[in-house]
SERO-4910 file (N, C-alpha, C, O; in steps of 0.05 Angstrom, whole numbers):
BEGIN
 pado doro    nc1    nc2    nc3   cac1   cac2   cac3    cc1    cc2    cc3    oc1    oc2    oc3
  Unk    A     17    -24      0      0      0      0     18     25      0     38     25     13
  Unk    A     11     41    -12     24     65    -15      8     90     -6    -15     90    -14
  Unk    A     14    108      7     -1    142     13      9    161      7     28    169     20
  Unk    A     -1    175    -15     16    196    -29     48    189    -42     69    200    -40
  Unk    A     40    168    -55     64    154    -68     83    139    -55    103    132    -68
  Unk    A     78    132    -26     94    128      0     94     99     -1     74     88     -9
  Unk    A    110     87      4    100     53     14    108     57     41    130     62     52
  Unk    A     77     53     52     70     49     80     85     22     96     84      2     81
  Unk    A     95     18    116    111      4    125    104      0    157    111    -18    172
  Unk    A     86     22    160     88     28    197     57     14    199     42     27    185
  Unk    A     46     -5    211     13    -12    201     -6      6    215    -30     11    210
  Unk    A     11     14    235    -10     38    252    -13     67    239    -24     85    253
  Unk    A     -2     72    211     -4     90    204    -30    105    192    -49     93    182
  Unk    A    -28    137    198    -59    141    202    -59    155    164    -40    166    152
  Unk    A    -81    152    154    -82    165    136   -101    196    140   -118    197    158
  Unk    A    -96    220    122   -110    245    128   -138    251    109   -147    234     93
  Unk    A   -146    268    112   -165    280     96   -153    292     66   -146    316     67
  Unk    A   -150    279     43   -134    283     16   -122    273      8   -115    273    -16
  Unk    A   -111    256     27    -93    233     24    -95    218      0   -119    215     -7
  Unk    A    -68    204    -23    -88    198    -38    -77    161    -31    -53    158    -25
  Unk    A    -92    140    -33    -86    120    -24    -87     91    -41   -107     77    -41
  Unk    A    -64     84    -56    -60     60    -67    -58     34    -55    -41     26    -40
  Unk    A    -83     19    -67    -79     -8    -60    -70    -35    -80    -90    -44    -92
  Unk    A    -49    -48    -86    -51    -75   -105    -52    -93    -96    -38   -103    -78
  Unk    A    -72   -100   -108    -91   -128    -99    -71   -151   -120    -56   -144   -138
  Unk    A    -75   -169   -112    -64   -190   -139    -86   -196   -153   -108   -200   -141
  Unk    A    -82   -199   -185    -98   -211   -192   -104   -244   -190    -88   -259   -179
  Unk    A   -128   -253   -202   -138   -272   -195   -128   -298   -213   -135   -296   -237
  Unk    A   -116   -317   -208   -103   -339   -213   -121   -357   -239   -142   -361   -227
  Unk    A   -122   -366   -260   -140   -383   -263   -141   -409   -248   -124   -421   -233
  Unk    A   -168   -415   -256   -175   -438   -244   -158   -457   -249   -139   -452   -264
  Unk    A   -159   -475   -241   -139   -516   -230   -169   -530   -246   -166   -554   -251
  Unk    A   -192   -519   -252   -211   -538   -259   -217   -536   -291   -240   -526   -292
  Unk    A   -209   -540   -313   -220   -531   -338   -251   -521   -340   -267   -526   -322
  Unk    A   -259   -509   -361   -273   -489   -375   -278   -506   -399   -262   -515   -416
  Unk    A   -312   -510   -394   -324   -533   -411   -350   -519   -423   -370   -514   -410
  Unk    A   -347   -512   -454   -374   -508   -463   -404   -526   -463   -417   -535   -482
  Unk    A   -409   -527   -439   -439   -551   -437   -466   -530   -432   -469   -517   -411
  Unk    A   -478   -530   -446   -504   -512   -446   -510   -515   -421   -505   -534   -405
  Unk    A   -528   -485   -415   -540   -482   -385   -560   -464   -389   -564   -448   -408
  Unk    A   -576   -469   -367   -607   -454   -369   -609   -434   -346   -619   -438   -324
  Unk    A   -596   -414   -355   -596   -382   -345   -615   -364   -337   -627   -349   -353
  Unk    A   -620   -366   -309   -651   -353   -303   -643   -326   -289   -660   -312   -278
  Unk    A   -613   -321   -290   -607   -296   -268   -583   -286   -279   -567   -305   -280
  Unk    A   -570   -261   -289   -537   -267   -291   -540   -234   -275   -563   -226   -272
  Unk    A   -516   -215   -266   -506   -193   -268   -475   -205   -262   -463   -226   -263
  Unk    A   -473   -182   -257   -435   -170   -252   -428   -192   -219   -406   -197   -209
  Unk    A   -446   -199   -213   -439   -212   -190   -443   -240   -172   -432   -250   -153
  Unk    A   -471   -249   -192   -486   -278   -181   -488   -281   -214   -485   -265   -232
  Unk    A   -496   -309   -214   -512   -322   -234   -524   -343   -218   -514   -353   -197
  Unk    A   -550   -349   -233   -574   -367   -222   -569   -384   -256   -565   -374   -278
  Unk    A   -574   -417   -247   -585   -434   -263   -595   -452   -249   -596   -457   -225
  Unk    A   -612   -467   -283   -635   -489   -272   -616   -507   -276   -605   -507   -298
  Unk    A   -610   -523   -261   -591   -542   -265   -608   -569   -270   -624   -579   -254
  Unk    A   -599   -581   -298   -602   -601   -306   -600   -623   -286   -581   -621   -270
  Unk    A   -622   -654   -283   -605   -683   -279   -580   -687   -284   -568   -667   -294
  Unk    A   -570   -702   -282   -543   -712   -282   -518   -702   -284   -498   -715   -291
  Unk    A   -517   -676   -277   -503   -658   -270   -495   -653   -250   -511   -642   -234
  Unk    A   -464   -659   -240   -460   -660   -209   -447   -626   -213   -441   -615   -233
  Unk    A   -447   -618   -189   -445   -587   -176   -416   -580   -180   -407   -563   -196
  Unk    A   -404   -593   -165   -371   -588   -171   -350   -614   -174   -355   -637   -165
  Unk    A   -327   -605   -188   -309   -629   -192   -303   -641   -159   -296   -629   -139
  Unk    A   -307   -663   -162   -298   -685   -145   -279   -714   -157   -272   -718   -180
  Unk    A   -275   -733   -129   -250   -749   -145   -274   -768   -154   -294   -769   -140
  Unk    A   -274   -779   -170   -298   -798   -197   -318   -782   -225   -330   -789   -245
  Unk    A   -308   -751   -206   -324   -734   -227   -309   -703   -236   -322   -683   -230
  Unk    A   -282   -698   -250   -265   -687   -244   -275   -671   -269   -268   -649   -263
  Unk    A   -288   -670   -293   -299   -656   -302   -333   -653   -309   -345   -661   -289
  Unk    A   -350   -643   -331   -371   -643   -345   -387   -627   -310   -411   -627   -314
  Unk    A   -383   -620   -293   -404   -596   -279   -407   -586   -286   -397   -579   -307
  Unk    A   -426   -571   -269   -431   -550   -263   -407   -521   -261   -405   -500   -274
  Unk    A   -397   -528   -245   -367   -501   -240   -355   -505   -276   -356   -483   -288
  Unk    A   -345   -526   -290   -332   -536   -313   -346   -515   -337   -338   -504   -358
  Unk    A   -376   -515   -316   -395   -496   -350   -391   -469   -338   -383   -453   -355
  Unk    A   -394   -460   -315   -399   -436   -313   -372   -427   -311   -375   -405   -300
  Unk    A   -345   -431   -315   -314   -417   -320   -322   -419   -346   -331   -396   -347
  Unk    A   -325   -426   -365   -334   -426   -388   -351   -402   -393   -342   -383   -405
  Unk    A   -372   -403   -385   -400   -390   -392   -384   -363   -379   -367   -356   -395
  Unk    A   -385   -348   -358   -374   -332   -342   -350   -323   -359   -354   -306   -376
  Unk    A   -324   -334   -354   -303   -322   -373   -294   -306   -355   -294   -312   -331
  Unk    A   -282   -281   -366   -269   -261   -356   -284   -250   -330   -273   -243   -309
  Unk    A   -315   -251   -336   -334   -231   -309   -333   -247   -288   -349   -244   -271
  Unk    A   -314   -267   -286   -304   -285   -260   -283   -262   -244   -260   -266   -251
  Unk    A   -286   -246   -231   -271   -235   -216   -245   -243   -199   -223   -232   -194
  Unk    A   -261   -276   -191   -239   -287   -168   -252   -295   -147   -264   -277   -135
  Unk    A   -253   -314   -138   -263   -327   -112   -244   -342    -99   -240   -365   -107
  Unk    A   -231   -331    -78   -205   -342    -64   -177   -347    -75   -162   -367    -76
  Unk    A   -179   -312    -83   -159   -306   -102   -159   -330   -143   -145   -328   -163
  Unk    A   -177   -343   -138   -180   -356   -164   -201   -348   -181   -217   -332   -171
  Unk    A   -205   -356   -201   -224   -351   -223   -231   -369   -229   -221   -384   -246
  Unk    A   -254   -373   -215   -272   -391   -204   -295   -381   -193   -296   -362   -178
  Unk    A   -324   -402   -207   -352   -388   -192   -344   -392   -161   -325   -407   -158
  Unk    A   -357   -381   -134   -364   -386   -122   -387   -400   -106   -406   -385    -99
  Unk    A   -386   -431    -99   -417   -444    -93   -420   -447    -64   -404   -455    -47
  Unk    A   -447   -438    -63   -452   -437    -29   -469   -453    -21   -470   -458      3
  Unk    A   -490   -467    -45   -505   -490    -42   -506   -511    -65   -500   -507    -88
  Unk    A   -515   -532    -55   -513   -548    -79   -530   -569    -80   -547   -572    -63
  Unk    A   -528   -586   -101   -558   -600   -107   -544   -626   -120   -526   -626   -137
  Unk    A   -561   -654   -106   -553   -680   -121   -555   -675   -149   -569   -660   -163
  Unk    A   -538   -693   -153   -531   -698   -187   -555   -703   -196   -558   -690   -217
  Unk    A   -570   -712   -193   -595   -719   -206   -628   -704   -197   -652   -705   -202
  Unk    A   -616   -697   -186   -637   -671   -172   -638   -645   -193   -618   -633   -200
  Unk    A   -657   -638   -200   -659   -616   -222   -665   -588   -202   -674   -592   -179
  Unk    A   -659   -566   -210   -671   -546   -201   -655   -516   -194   -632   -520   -202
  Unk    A   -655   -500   -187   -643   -470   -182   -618   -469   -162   -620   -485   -144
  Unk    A   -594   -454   -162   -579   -459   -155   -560   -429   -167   -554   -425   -190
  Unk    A   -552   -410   -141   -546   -393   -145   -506   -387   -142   -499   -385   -118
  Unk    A   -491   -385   -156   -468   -385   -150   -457   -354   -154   -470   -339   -168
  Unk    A   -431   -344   -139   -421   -321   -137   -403   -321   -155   -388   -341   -158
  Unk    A   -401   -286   -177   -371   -283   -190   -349   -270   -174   -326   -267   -182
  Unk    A   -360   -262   -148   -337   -246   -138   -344   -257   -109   -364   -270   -102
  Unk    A   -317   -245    -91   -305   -248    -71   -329   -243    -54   -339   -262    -43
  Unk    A   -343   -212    -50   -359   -201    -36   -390   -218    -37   -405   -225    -19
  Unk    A   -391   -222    -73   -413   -238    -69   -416   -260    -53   -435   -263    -37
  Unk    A   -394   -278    -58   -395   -305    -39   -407   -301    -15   -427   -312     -5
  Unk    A   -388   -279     -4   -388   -276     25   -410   -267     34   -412   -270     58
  Unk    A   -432   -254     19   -455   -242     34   -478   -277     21   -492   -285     39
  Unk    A   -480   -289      3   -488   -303      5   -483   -325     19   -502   -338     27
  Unk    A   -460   -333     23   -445   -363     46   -461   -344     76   -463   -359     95
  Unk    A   -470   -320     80   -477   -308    113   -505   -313    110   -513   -332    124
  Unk    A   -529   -299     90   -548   -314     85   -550   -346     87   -565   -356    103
  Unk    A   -539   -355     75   -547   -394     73   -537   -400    104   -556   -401    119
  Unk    A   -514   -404    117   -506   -402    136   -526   -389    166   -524   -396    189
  Unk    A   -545   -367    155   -562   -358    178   -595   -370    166   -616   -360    174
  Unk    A   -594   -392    148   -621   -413    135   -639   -383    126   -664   -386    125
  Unk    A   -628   -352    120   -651   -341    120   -662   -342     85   -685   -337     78
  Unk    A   -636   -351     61   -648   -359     46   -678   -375     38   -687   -392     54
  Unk    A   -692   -367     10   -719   -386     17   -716   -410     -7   -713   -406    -31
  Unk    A   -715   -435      5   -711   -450    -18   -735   -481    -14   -732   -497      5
  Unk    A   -757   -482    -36   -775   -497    -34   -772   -520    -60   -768   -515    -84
  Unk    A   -776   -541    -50   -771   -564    -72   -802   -572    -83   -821   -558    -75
  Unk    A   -807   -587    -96   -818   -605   -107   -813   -625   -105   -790   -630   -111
  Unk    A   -834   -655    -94   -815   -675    -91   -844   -698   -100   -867   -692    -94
  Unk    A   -837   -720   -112   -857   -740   -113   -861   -766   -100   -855   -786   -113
  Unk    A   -868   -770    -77   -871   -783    -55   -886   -820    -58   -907   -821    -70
  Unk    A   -874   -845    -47   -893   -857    -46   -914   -845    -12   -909   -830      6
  Unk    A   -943   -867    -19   -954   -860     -5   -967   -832      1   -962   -815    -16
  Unk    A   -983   -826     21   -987   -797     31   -987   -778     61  -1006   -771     75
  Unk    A   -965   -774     61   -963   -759     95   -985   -744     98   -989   -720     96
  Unk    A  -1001   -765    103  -1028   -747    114  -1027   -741    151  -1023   -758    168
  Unk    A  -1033   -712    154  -1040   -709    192  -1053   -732    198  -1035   -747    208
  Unk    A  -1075   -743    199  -1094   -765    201  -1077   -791    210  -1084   -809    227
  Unk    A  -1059   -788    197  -1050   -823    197  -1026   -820    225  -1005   -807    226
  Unk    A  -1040   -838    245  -1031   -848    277   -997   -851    267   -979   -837    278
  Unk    A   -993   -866    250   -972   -880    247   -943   -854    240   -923   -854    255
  Unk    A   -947   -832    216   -933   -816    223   -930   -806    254   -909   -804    265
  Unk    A   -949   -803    263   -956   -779    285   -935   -790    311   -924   -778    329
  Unk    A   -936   -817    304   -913   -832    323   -885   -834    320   -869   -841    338
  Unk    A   -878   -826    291   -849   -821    284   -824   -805    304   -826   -781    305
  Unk    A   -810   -814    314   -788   -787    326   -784   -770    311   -782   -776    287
  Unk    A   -782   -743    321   -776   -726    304   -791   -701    280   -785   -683    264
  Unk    A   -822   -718    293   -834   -711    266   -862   -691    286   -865   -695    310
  Unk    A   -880   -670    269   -903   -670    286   -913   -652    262   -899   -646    243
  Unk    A   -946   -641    264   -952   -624    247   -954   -606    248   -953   -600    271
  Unk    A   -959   -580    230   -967   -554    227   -998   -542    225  -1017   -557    221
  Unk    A  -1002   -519    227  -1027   -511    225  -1034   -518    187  -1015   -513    172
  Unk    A  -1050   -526    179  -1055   -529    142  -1036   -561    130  -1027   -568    108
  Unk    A  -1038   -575    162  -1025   -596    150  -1007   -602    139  -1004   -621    123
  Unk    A   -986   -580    153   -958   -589    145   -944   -602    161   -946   -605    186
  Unk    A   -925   -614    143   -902   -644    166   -887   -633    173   -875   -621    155
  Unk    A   -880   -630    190   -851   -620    198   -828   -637    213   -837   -647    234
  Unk    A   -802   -645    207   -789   -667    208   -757   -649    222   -740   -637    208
  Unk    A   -757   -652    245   -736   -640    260   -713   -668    267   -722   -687    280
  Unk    A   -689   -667    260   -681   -692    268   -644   -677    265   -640   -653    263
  Unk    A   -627   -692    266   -602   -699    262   -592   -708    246   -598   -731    246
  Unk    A   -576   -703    225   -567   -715    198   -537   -721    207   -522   -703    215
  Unk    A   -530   -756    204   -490   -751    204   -494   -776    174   -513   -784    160
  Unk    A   -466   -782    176   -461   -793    156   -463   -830    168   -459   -838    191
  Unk    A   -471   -845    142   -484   -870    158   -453   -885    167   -431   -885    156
  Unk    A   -467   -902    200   -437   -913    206   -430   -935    183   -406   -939    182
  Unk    A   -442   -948    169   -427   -971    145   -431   -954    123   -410   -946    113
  Unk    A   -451   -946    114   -442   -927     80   -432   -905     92   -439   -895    114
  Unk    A   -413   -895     74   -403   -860     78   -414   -847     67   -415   -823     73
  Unk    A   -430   -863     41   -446   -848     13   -471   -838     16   -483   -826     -2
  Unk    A   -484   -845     48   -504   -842     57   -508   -823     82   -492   -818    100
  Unk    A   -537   -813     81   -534   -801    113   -559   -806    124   -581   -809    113
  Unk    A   -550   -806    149   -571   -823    162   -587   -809    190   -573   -805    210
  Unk    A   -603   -805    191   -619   -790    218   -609   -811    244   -611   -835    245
  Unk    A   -599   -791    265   -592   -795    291   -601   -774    305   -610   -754    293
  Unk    A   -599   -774    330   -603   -760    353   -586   -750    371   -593   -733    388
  Unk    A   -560   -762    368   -529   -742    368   -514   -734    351   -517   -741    328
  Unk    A   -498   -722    356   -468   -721    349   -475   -721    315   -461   -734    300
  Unk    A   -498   -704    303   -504   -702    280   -511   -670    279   -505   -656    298
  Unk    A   -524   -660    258   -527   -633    246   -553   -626    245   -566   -631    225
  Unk    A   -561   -615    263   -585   -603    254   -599   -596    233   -592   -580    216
  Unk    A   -629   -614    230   -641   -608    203   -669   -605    209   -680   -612    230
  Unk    A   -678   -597    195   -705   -585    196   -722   -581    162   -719   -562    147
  Unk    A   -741   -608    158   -758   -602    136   -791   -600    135   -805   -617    147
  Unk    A   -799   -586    127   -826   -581    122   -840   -590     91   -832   -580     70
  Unk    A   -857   -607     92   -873   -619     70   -903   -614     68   -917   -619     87
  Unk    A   -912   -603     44   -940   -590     44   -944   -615     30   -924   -627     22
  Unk    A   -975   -626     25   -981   -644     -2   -995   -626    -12  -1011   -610     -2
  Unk    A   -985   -628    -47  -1001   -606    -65  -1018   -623    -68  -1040   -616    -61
  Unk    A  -1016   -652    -80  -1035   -664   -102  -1035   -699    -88  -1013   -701    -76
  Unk    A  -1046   -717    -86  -1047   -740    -73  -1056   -760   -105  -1072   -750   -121
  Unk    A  -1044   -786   -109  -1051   -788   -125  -1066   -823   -119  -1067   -837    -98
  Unk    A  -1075   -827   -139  -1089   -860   -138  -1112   -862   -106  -1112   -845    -88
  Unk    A  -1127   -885   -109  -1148   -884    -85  -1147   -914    -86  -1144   -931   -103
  Unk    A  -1150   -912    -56  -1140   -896    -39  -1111   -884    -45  -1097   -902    -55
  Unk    A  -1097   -860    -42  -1076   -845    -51  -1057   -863    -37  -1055   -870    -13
  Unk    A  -1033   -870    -71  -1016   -889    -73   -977   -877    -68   -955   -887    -64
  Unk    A   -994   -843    -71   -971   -837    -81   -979   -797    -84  -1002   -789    -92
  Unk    A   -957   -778    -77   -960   -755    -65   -947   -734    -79   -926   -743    -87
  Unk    A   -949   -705    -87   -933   -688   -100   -932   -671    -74   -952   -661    -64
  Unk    A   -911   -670    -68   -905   -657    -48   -893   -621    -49   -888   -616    -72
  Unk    A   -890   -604    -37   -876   -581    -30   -858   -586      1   -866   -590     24
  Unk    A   -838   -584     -6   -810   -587     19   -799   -560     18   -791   -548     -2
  Unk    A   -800   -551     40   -791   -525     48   -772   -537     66   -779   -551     85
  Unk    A   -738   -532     60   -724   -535     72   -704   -506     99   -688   -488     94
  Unk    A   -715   -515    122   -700   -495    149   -668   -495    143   -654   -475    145
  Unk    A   -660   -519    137   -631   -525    140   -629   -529    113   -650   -526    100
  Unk    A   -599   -537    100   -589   -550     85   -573   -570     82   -550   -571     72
  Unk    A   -587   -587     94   -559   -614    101   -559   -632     71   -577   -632     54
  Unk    A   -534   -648     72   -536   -667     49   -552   -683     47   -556   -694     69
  Unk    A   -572   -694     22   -588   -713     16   -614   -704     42   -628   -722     52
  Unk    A   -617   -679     51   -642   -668     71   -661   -688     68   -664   -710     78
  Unk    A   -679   -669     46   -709   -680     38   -720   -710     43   -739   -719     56
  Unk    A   -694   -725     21   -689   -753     12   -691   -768     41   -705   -787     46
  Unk    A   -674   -753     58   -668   -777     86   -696   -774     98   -712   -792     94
  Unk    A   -704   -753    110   -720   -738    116   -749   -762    110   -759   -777    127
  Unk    A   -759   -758     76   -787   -770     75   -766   -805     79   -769   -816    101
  Unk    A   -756   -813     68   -747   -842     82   -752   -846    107   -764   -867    112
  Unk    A   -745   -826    131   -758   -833    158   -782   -835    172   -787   -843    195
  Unk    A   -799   -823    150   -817   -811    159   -836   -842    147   -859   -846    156
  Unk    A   -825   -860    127   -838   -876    114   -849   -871     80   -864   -884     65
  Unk    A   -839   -851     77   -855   -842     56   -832   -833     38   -823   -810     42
  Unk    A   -821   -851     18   -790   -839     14   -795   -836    -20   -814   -849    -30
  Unk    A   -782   -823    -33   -786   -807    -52   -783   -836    -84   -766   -853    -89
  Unk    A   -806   -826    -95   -802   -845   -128   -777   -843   -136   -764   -821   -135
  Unk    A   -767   -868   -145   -739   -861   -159   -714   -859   -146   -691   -862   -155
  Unk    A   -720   -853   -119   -695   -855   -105   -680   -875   -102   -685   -886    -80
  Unk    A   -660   -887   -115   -641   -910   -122   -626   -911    -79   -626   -934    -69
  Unk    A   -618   -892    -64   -613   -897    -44   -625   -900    -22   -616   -918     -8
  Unk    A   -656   -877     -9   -666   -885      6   -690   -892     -4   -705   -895     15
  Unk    A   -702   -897    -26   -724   -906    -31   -736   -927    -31   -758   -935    -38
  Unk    A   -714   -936    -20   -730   -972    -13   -745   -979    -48   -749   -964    -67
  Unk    A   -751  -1007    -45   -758  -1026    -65   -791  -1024    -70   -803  -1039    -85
  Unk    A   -803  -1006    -58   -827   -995    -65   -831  -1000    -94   -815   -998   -113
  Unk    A   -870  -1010    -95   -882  -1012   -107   -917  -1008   -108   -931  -1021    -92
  Unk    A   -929   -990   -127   -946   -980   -125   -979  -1006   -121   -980  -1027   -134
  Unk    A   -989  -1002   -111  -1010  -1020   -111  -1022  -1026   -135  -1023  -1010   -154
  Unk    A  -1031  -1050   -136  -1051  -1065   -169  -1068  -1048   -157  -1068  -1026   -169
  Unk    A  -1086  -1047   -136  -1119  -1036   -143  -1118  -1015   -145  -1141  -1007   -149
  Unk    A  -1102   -995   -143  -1101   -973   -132  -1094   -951   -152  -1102   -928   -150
  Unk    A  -1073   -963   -174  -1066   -957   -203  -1064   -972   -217  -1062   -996   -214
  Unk    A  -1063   -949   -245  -1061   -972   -271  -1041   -983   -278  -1025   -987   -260
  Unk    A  -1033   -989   -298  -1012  -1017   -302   -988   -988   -310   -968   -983   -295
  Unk    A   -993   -975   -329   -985   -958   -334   -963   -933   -318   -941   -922   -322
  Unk    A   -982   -934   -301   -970   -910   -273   -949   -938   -255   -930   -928   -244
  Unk    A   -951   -965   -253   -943   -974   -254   -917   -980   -257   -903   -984   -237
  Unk    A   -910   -980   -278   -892   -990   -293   -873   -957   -291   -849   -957   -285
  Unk    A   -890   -932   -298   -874   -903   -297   -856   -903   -276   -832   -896   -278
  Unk    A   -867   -914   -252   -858   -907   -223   -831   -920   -226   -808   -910   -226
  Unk    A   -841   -947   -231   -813   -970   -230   -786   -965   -253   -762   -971   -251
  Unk    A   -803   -950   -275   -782   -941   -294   -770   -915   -281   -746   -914   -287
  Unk    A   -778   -894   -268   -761   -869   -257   -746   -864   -252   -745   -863   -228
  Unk    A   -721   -856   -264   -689   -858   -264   -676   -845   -249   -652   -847   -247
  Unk    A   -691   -831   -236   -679   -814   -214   -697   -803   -196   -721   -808   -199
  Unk    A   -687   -783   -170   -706   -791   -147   -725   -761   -158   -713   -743   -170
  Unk    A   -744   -761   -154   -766   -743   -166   -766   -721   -144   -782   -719   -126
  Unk    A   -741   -704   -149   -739   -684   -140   -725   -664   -150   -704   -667   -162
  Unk    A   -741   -631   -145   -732   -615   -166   -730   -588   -152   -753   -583   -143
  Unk    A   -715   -570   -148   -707   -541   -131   -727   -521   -144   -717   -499   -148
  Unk    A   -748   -524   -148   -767   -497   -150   -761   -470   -148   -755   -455   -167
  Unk    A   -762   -464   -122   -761   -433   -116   -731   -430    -89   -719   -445    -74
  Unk    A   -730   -403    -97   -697   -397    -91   -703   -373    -86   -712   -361   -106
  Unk    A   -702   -356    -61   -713   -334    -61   -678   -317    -34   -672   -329    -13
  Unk    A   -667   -299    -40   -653   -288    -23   -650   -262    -30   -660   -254    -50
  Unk    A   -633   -242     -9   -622   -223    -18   -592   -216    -29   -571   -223    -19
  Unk    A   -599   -195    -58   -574   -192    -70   -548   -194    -53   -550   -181    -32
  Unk    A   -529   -206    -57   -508   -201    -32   -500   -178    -31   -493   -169     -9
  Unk    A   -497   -158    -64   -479   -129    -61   -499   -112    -63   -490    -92    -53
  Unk    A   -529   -107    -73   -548    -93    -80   -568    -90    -56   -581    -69    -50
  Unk    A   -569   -117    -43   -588   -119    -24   -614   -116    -30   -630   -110    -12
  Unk    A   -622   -120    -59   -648   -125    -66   -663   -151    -61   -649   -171    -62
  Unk    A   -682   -153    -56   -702   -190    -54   -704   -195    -73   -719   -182    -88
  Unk    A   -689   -221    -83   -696   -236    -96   -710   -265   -102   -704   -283    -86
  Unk    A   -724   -269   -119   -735   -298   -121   -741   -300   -143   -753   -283   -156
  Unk    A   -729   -332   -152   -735   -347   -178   -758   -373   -169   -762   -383   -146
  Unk    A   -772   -380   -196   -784   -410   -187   -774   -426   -227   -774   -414   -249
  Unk    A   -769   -448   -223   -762   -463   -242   -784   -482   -242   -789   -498   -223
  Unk    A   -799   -480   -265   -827   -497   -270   -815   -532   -269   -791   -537   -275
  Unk    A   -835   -552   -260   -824   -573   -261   -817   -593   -287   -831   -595   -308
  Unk    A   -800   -602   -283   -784   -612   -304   -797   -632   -322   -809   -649   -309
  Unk    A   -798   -634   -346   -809   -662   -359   -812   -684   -350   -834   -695   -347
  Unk    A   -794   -692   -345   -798   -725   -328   -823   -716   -310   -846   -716   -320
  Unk    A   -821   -709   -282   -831   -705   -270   -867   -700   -281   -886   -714   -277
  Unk    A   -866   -681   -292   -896   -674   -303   -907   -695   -314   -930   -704   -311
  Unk    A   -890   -705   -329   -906   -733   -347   -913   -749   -328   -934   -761   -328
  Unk    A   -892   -750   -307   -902   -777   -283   -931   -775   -267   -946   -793   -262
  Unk    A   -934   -740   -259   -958   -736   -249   -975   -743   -268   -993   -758   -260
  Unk    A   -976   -737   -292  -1003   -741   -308  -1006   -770   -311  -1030   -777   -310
  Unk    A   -995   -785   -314   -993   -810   -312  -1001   -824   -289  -1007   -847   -291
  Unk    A  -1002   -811   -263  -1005   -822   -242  -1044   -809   -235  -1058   -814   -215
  Unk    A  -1050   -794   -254  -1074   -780   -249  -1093   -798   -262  -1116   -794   -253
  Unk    A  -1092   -810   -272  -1099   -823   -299  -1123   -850   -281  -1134   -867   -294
***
């Protein structure tokens, strides 16, 4: 740092009224991760955040089994130069993130300041982030059998509310598993929009997540008994009733390639503007076809 052409040396030094005051910052490093042209569905950009709908099978950031084709891989790409630097690199900044096969909204930072006012939002849960999710069964208030669950109780309008502990499972690591110590505080809320088959076989849910723990939602309706279509980990071997549906809805459920969940709405404030923001991402193909199919 320099003051009036000075290189400052003393740290207690005071600066005056006119003073004129140089700072060099370093610039920002490129990234260690390549810059991958893979299309993306852009619901938000300025000088400081970008929002996308993030596709299925798209994992969030490079990891060891998945070292390119993300998310971060498209947006150094997409972004370019208006990457400022995030920990001195040129690199998005991600403060939340979403299973690979989970579709839905997902907001990342181009700069330093942005991160930091969004990592204090997510970090204080005051972000608003509501899923979509397609449920076997139906968490209905009514039914004795939730109402007995640990962890679980209802809301005024029939909402679930599921307070528990998330750690990582003691035999899988790939899993996480509800406990009552020495785990992370979580907290989910599930509305039912739509109930499907009769007696109702099967549920379109709204999950309003308090926390953000890994695989939330997923562990969450698993404990509750009611674990999500498609979910290859906690979804258990579920199968829809003969009387209850057609051969058709059937067969959709059992064919569902992934767990029928999708990031809807994403609502926070700008980190540098401090404006309110909120996106909603309509639900995804798969998904819609499955409801109509299950209406049937």
């Amino acid at each position: 740092m320099r003051v009036n052409g000075v290189i400052v040396t003393d740290l207690k030094a005071r600066v005056g009224v006119g003073d004129a005051v140089e700072i060099a910052l370093d610039m920002a490093e490129p990234s260690h991760m390549g810059a991958e042209a893979i299309p993306l569905d852009i619901r938000h950009e300025d000088a400081e955040i970008i929002v996308v709908n993030k596709a299925a099978g798209m994992v969030v950031h490079p990891a060891p089994g998945t070292p390119d084709g993300t998310l971060v891989n498209a947006l150094i790409h997409h972004c370019g130069e208006s990457l400022s630097g995030v920990g001195g690199e040129r690199r998005p900044g991600i403060v939340h993130r979403i299973d690979k096969d989970t579709t839905g909204l997902l907001v990342a930072a181009k700069t330093d300041r942005a991160h930091h006012g969004l990592q204090l939002q997510f970090e204080a849960h005051t972000a608003e982030r509501r899923y979509l999710a397609l449920c076997f069964g139906l968490p209905d208030p009514g039914d004795p059998r939730i109402r007995g669950v640990r962890g679980t109780s209802f809301e005024p309008g029939g909402v679930l509310k599921i307070q528990t502990e998330l750690a990582r499972h003691k035999t899988d690591r790939q899993r996480q598993a509800v406990v009552w110590s020495g785990g992370r505080h979580a907290t989910t809320r599930a509305r039912v929009l739509e109930p499907f088959g009769a007696p109702p076989v099967a549920a379109l849910l709204e999950c309003q997540l308090e926390t953000g723990r890994t695989h939330q939602i997923r562990v969450h309706m698993a404990h509750v008994g009611h674990g999500l279509i498609g979910d290859p980990v906690y979804g258990g071997r579920r199968k829809l009733s003969r009387t209850a549906t057609s051969q058709a809805a059937r067969d959709a459920v059992a064919a569902f390639p992934r767990q029928a969940l999708h990031a809807a709405t994403l609502g926070f404030r700008h980190p540098v503007t401090g404006e309110m923001l909120k996106f909603v991402a309509e639900m995804p193909q798969d998904m819609q076809e499955l409801c109509d199919i299950l209406r049937v």
